[in-house]
C-alpha positions in Angstrom: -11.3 5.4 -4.2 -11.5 1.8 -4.3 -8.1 -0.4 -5.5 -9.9 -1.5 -8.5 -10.9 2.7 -9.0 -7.3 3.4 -9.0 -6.3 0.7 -11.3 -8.5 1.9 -14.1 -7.5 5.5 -13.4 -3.5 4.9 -13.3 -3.5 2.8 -16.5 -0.8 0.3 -15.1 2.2 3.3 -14.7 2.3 2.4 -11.4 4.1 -0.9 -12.1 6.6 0.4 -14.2 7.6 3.0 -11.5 10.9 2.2 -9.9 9.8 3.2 -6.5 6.9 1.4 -4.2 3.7 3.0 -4.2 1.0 2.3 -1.3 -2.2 4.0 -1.2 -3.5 4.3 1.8 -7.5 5.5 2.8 -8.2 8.2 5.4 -9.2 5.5 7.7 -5.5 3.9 7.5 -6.7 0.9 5.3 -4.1 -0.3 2.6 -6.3 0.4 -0.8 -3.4 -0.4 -3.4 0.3 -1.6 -3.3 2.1 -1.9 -6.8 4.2 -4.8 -7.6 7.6 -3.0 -5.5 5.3 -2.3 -2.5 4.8 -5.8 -2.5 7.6 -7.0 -2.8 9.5 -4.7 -0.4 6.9 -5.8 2.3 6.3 -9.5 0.9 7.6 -10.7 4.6 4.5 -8.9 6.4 2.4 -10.5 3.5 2.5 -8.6 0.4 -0.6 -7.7 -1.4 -2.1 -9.8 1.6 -2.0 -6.5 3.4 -4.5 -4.6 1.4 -7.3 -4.3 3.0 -5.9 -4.1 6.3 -5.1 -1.0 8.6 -1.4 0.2 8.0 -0.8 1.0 11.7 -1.1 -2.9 12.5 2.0 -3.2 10.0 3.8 -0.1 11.6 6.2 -0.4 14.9 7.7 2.4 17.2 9.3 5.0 15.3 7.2 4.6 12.3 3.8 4.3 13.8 4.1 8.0 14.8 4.8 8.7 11.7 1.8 6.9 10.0 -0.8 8.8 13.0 
């Protein structure tokens, strides 16, 4: 599912949720972050990081988590 994909399908929900939502592909790359996600990781670049592979953004404790 492509960003745009999910956008259509969530019908903008996702933005009113009080909690940060990132969607992340099989292959690790960033598809979506709502408006929290961003926000909460604005200092690593924000919606920036879609696109990119979530372990880049991960260190130590959490990149075993993310594998």
């Amino acid at each position: 599912m492509t960003e745009n994909q999910f956008k259509e399908s969530a019908a903008g929900w996702q933005n009113e949720f009080s909690a940060s939502i990132t969607i992340i592909a099989s292959d690790f790359t960033i598809l979506y972050m709502n408006d929290k996600s961003a926000a909460v990781n604005a200092k690593w670049g924000g919606k920036a990081l879609i696109g990119k592979d979530v372990r880049a953004c991960q260190q130590g404790r959490n990149e075993r988590r993310v594998h």
